[in-house]
SEKOL-149717 format. One record per residue (C-alpha): x, y, z. Coordinates in Angstrom, 2 decimals, always signed. Example, Ala and Ser with C-alpha at 12.3 -4.5 7.8 and 13.67 -1.06 7.14 Angstrom:
ATOM       u       v       w
ATOM  +12.30   -4.50   +7.80
ATOM  +13.67   -1.06   +7.14
END
This chain:
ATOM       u       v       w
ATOM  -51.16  -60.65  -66.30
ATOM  -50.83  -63.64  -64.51
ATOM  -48.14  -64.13  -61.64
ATOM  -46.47  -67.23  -62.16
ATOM  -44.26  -69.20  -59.34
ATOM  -40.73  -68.43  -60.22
ATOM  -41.47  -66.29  -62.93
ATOM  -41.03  -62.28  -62.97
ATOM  -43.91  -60.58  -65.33
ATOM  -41.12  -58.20  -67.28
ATOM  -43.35  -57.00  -69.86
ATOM  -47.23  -57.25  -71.81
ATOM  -48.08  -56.69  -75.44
ATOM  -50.98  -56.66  -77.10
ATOM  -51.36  -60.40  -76.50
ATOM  -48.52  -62.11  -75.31
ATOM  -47.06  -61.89  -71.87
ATOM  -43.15  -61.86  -71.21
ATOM  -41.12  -63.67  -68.02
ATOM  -38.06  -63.92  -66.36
ATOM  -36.91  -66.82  -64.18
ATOM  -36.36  -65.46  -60.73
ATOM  -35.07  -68.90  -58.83
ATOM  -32.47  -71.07  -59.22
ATOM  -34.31  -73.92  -60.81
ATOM  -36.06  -71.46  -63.80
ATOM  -31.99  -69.92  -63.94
ATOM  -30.12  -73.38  -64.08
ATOM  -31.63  -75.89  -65.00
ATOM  -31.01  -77.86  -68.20
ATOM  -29.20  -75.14  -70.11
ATOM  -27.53  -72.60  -67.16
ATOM  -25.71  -71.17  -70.27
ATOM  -28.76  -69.76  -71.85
ATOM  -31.27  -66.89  -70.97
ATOM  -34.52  -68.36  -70.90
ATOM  -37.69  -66.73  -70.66
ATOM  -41.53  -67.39  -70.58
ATOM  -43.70  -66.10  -73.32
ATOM  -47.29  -66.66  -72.43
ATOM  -49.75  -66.14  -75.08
ATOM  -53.39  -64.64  -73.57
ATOM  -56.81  -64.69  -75.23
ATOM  -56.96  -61.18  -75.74
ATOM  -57.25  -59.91  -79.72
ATOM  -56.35  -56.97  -80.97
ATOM  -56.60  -55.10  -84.23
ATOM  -56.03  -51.65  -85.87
ATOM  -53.25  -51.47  -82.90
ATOM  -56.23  -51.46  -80.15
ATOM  -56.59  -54.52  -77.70
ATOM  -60.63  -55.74  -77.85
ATOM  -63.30  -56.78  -75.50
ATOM  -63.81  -59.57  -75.25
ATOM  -61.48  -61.96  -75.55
ATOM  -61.65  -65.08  -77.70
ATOM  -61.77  -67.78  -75.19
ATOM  -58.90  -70.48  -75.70
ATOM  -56.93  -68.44  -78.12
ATOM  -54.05  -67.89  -76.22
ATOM  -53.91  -71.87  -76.68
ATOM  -54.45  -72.21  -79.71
ATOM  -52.00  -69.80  -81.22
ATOM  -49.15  -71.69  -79.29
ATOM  -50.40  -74.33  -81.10
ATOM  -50.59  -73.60  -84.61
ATOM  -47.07  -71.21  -83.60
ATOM  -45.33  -74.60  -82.25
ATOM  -46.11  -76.66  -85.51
ATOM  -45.15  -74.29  -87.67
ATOM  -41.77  -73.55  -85.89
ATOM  -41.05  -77.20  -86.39
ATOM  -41.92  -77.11  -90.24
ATOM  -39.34  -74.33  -90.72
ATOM  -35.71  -75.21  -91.23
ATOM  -34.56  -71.79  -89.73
ATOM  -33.12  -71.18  -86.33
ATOM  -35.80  -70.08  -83.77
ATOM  -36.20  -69.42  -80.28
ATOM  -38.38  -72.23  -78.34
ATOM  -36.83  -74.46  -76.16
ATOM  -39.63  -76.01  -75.22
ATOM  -43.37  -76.13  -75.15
ATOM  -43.89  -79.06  -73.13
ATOM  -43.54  -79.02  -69.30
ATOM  -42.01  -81.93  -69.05
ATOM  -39.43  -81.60  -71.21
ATOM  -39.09  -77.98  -70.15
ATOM  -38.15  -79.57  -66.73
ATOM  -40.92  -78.34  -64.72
ATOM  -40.32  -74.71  -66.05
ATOM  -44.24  -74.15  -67.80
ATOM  -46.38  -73.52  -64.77
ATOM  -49.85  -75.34  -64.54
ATOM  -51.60  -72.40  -64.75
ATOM  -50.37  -71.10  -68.09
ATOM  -49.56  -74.91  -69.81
ATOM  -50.40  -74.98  -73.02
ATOM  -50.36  -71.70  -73.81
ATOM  -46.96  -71.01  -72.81
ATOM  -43.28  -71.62  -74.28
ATOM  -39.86  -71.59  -72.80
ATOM  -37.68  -69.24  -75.48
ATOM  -34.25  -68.24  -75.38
ATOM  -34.13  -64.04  -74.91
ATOM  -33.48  -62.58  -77.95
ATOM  -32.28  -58.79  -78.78
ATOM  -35.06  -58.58  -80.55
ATOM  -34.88  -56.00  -84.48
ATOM  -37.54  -53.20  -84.20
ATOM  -38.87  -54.22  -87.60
ATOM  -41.78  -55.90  -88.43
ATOM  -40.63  -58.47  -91.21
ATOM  -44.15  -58.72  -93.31
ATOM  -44.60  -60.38  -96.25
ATOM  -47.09  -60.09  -98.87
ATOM  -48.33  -63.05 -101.61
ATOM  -51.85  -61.38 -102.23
ATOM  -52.94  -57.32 -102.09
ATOM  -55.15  -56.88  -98.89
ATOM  -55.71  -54.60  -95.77
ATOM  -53.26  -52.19  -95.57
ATOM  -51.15  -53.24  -98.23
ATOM  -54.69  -52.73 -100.61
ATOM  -55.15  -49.41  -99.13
ATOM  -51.65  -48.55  -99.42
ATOM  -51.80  -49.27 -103.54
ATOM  -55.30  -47.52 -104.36
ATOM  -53.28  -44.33 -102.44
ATOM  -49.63  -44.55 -104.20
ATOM  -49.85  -47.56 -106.93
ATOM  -47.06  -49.15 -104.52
ATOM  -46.60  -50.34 -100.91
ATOM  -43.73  -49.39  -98.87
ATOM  -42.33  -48.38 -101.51
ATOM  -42.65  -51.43 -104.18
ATOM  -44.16  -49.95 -107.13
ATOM  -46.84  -52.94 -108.14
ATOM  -48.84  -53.06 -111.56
ATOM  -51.56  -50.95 -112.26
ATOM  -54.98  -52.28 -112.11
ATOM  -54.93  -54.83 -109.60
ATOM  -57.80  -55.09 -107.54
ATOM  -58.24  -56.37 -103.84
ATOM  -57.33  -60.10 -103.20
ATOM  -55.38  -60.30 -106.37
ATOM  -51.75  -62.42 -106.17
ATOM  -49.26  -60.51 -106.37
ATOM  -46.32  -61.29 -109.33
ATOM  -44.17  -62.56 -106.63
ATOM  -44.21  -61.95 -102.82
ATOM  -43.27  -58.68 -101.67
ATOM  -41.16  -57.75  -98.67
ATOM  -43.01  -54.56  -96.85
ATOM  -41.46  -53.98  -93.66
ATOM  -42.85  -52.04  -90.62
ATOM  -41.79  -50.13  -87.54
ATOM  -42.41  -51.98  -84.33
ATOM  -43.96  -49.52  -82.12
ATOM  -44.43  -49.47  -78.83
ATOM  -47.64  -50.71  -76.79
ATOM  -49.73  -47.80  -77.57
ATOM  -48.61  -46.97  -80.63
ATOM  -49.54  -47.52  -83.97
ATOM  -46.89  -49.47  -85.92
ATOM  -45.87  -47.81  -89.26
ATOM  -45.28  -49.11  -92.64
ATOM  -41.91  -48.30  -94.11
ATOM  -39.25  -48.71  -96.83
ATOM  -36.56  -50.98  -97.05
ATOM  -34.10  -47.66  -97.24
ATOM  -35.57  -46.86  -93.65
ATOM  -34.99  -50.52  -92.49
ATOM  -31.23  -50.07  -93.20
ATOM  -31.18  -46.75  -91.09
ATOM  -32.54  -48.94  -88.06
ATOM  -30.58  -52.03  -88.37
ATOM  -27.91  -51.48  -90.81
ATOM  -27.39  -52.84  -94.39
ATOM  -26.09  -56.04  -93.73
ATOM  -28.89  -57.46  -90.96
ATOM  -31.69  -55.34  -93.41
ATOM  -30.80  -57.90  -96.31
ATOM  -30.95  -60.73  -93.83
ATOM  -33.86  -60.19  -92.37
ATOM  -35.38  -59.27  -95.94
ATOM  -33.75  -62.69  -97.36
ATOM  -34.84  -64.71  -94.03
ATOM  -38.66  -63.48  -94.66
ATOM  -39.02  -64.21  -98.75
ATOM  -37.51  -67.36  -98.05
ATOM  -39.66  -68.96  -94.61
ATOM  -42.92  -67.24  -96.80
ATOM  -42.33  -69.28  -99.91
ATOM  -41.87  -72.27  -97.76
ATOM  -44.59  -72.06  -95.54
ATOM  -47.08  -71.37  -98.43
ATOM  -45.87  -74.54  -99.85
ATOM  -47.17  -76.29  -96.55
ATOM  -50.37  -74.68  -97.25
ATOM  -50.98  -74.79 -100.24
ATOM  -50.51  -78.70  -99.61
ATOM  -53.61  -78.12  -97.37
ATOM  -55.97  -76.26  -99.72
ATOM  -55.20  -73.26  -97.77
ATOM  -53.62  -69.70  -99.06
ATOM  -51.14  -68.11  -97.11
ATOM  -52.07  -64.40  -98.31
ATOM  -49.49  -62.66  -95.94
ATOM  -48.12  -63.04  -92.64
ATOM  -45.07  -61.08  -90.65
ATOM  -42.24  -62.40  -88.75
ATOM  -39.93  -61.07  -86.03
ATOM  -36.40  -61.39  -85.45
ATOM  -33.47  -61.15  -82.62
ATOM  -30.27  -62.09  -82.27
ATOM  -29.36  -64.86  -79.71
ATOM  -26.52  -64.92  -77.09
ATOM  -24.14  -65.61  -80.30
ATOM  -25.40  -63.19  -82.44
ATOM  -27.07  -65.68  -84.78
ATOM  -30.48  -64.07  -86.06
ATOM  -33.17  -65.87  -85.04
ATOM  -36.54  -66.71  -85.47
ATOM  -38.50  -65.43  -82.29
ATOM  -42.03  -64.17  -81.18
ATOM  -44.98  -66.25  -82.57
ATOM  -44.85  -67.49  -86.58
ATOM  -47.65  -68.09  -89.10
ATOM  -50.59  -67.72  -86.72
ATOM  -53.70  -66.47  -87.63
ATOM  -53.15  -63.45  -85.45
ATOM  -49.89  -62.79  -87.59
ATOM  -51.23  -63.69  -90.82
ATOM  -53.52  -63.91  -93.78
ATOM  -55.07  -67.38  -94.19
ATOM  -57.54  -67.98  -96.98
ATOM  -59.78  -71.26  -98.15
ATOM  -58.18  -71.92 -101.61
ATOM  -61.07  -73.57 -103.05
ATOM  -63.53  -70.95 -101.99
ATOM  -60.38  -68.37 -103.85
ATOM  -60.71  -70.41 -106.65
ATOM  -64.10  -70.13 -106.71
ATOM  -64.18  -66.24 -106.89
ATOM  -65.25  -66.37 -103.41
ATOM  -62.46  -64.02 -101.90
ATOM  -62.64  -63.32  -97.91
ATOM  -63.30  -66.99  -96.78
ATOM  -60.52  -66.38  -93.95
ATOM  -59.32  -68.41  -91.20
ATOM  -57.95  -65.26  -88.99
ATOM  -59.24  -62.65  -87.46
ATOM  -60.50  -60.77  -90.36
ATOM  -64.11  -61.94  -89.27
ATOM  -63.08  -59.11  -86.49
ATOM  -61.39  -56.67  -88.80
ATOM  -64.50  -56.90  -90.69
ATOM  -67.19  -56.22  -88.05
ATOM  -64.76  -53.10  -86.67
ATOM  -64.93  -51.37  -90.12
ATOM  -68.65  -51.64  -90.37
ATOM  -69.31  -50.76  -87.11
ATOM  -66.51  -48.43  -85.65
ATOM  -65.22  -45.11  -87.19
ATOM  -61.28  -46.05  -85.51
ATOM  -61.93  -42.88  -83.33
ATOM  -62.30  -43.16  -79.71
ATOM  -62.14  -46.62  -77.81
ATOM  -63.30  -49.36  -80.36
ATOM  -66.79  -51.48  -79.42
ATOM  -67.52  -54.15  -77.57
ATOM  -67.37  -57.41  -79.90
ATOM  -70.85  -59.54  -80.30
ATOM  -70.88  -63.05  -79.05
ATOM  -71.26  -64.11  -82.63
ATOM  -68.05  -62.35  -84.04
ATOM  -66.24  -63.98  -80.64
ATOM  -67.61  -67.65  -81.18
ATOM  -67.07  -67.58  -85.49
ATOM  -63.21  -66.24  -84.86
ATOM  -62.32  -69.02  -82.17
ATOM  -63.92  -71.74  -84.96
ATOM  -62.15  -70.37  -87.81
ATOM  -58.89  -70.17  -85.69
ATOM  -59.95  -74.37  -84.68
ATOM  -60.36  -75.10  -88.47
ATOM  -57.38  -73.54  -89.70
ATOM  -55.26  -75.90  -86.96
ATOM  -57.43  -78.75  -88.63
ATOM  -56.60  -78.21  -91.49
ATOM  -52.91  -77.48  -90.89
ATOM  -52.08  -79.70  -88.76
ATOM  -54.56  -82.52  -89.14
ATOM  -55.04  -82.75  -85.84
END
């Protein structure tokens, strides 16, 4: 945590810090109608719920990044304001620019919204257990990496820092956040995923699965919020290396998933992270903006 000049630290996940303006200038200015805050994304990475050591320098930049584009590709309403300083009017501090975006506050839906074009991680070992994920029976015999039919909606429970967030059915998503804004969410996800695999695709890349989060603004207009097709949210893969028969060329952080399953039992506090593993996830995270973006 970082303690910004007219910024109040409110609250930390796993990698992304949370603010609210505490003067006059952060309260009024531009917009005095809306509640802004300050979402600061950090370098930390985390997987299987646990938060790593080290860090991966420059990710916390880079994620705003690739998060920023993508929020402009998507014709959905979201929660940046701004990402810029300037045009934020003076509201990103120096010491967090670049990494940091001005959002409207959001009540945000304890629901993971995750969407799934490919069987892998969780959603693999979900299927060899039950023949299904969260509930969506799925063919027999599919094996791991295979595309799915069509993309699959396979919510999960947000839990709380410390927790471990759990897969669930659409049925239970109803129970949390009634029928109507279940459907909507469900509708909002199948809908920005077949998009944004488009954009991809376009880019010889596979969008394998990602997950979104959602709130409602000030006029009760779901919304878009958090960070969005990053590869700390999502499944990236080289298409021409899929093609190939070469499955696992990702641009995420699977290169960490990987070394954690070969090299930690998920009991006790997870290992330190080699050098190597640190430097090949920051250069896969650089080639997937690359590639995206083109710039």
């Amino acid at each position: 945590m970082t303690e910004l000049p007219g910024w109040a630290h409110e609250y930390s996940g796993k990698v992304r810090e949370l603010y609210r303006p505490i003067d006059e200038q952060a309260a009024d200015a531009a917009s005095p109608a809306v509640d802004r805050m300050l979402v600061v994304a950090s370098d930390r990475v985390s997987a299987y719920d646990f938060v790593l050591e080290p860090g991966i320098p420059g990710k916390g930049e880079l994620l705003t990044r690739l998060s920023s584009w993508w929020f402009e590709q998507l014709d959905v309403p979201n929660h940046v304001l701004s990402t810029d300083p300037v045009s934020a009017g003076g509201l990103v501090p120096d010491a967090v620019a670049g990494r940091a975006m001005v959002v409207k506050r959001l009540d945000m839906f304890p629901v993971e919204c995750v969407v799934r074009g490919y069987l892998s991680g969780s959603g693999w070992e979900e299927y060899r257990r039950n023949g299904s994920i969260c509930g969506v029976p799925l063919p027999v015999g599919l094996n791991d990496g295979d595309r799915l039919p069509r993309p699959i909606y396979t919510p999960a429970w947000k839990a709380p820092l410390g927790l471990h967030d759990e897969n669930i059915t659409y049925e239970r998503t109803i129970e949390l956040v009634g029928a109507n804004a279940a459907a909507s969410l469900r509708d909002l996800s199948l809908s920005i995923f077949a998009r944004a695999s488009e954009i991809a695709e376009a880019r010889g890349v596979i969008l394998a699965d990602t997950k979104f989060e959602f709130g409602r603004d000030a006029d009760g207009t779901i919304t878009l919020g958090d960070e969005v097709l990053t590869s700390d949210s999502s499944r990236y893969w080289d298409a021409a290396a899929y093609h190939r028969g070469e499955r696992g060329q990702s641009f995420d952080k699977q290169i960490v998933r990987d070394w954690l399953a070969a090299n930690w039992d998920r009991s006790g506090v997870p290992p330190v992270l080699p050098q190597e593993i640190v430097e090949r996830t920051s250069a896969r995270y650089r080639e997937l903006i690359g590639l995206m973006t083109g710039a």
